[in-house]
C-alpha positions as CSV (number, residue, x, y, z in Angstrom):
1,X,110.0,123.4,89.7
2,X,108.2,126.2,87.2
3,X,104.6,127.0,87.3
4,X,104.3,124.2,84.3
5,X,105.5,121.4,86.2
6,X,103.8,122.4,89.6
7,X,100.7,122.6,88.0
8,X,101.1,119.4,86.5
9,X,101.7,117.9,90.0
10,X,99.1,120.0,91.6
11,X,96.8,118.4,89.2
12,X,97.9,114.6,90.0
13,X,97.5,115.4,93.7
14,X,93.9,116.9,93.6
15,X,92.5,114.2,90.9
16,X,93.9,111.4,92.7
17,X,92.2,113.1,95.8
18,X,89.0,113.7,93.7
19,X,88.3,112.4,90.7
20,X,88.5,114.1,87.3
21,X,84.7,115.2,87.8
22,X,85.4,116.9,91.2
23,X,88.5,118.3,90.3
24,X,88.0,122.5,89.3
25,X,91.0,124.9,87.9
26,X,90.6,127.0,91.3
27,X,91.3,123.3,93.4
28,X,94.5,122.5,90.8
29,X,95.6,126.4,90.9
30,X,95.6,126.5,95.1
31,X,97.6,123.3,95.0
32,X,99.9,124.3,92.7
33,X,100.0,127.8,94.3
34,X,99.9,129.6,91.4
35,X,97.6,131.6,90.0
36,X,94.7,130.4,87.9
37,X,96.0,132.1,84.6
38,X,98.6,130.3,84.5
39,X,96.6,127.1,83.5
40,X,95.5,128.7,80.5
41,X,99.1,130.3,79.7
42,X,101.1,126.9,80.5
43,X,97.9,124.1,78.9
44,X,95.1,126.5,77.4
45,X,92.4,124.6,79.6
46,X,92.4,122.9,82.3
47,X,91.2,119.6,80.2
48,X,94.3,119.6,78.3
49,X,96.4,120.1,81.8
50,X,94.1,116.9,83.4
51,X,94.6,114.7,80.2
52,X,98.4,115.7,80.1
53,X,98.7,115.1,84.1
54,X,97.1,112.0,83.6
55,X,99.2,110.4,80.9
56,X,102.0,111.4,82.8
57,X,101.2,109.9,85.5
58,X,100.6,106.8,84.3
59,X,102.6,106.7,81.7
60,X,105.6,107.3,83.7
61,X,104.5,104.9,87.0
62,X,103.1,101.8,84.8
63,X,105.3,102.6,81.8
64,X,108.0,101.9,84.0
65,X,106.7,98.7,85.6
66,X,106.0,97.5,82.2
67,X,109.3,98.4,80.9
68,X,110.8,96.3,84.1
69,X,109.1,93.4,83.4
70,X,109.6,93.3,79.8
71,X,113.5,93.3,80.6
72,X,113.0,90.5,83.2
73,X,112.0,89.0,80.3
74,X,115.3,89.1,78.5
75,X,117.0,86.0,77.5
76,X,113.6,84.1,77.2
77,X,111.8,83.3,74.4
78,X,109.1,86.1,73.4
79,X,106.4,83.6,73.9
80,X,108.2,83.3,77.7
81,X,108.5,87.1,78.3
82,X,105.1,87.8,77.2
83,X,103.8,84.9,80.3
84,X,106.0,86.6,82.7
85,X,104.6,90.2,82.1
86,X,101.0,89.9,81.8
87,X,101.6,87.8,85.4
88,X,103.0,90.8,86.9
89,X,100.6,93.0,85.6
90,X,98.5,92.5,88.8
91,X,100.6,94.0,90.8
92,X,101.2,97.3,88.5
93,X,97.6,97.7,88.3
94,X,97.3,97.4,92.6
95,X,100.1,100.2,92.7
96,X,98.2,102.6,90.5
97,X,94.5,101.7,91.0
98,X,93.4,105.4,91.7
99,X,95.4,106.9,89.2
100,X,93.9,104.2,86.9
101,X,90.2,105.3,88.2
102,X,91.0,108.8,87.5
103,X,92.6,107.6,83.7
104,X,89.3,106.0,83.4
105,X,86.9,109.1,84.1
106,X,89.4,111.0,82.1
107,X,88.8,108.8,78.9
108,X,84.9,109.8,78.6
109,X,85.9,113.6,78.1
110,X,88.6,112.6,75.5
111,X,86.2,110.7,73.5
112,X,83.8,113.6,73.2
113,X,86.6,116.0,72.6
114,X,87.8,116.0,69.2
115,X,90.6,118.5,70.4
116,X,91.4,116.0,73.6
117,X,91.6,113.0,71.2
118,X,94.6,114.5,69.2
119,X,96.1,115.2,72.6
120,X,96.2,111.9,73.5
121,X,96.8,110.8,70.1
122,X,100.3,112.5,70.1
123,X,100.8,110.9,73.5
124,X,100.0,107.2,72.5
125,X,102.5,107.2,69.5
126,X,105.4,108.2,71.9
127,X,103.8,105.3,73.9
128,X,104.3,102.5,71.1
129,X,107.2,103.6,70.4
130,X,109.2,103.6,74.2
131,X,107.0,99.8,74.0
132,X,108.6,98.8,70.7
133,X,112.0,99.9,71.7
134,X,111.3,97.9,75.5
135,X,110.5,94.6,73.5
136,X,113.5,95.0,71.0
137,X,116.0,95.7,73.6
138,X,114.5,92.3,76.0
139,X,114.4,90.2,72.9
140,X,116.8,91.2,69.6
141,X,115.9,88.1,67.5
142,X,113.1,90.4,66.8
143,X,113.0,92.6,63.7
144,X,111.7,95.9,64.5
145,X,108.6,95.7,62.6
146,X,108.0,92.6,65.1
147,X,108.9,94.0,68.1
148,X,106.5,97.6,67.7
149,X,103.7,95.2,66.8
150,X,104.7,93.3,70.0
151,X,104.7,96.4,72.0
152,X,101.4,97.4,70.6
153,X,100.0,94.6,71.3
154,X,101.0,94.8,75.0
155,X,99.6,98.5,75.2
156,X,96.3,97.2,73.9
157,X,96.1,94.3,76.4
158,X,97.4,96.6,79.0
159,X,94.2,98.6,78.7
160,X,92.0,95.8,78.6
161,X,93.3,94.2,81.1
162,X,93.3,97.3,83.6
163,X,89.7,98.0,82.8
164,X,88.5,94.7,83.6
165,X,90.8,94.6,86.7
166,X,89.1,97.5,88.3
167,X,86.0,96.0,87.6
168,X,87.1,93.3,89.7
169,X,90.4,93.3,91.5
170,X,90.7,90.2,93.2
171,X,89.8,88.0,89.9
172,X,92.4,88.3,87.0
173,X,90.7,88.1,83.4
174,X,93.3,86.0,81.9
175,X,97.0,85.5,83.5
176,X,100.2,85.8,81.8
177,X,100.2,81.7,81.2
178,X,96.9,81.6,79.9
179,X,97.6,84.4,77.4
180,X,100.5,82.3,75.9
181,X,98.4,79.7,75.7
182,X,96.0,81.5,73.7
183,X,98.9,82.8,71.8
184,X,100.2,80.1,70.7
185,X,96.6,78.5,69.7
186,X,96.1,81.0,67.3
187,X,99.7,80.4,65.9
188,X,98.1,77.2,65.5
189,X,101.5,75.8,67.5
């Protein structure tokens, strides 16, 4: 690895350890074992190198398991799929509970930072569009204007859905079955 990518990991490794608050460019430095310039050489702060470390991390761990159910869902109806992902949610949220803590900490910075905002801004188009092209592939009755408003709509509820199940992991706001439901309702179907 370069000094980039162990920086990066260094970074996961002490804010999972940590927390984003706790976390200094000395701590991510040692465990990267590099020096501390090269944060500012590689990311220009180490904000930018948290935020990035961040969204990698979970973009690449629960982007995965996302992208895993939504192909389970192949071959069912969208209505179907969408029931079978947000139940297996749960379970993506239990593997990545910290790094969804740290996300979370991470998210009150980016709001007050008009330079971290476009950061992440950049980060959540590529997002949409790995979701869009996830939902199209699972279900290609779908025209692709449907199927990126589709995989919005799962980022959104993603979000949501994490939030209010670190708040309380053991309940579920609303399962994959009662989403549908809801779904459908308001498809007056």
């Amino acid at each position: 690895m370069g000094n980039r990518e162990d920086l990066l990991a260094g970074a996961r490794k002490v804010i999972l350890e940590r927390g984003v608050a706790k976390t200094t460019a000395r701590d991510i430095a040692a465990a990267a074992g590099v020096s501390l310039a090269a944060i500012g050489y590689h990311f220009g702060s180490k904000d930018r190198l948290v935020t990035e470390a961040l969204s990698e991390a979970l973009g690449d761990s629960m982007g995965e398991a996302m992208n895993e159910l939504i192909a389970a869902g192949a071959g069912k109806s969208p209505m179907e799929g969408l029931a079978q992902l947000w139940n297996g949610m749960p379970a993506v949220f239990a593997d990545n509970h910290e790094a969804m803590l740290a996300s979370l900490e991470n998210i009150v910075r980016i709001v007050r930072s008009d330079d971290a905002r476009a950061q992440l801004g950049d980060q959540l188009a590529g997002a949409y569009t790995d979701l869009a092209a996830n939902v199209a592939a699972a279900h290609p009755e779908l025209d692709p204007e449907q199927a990126a408003v589709i995989g919005r709509m799962y980022f959104v509820l993603a979000q949501g859905l994490a939030i209010l199940w670190l708040l309380d992991p053991g309940a579920v706001a609303a399962d994959g079955d009662q989403l549908a439901t809801a779904v459908r309702a308001l498809a007056g179907k």
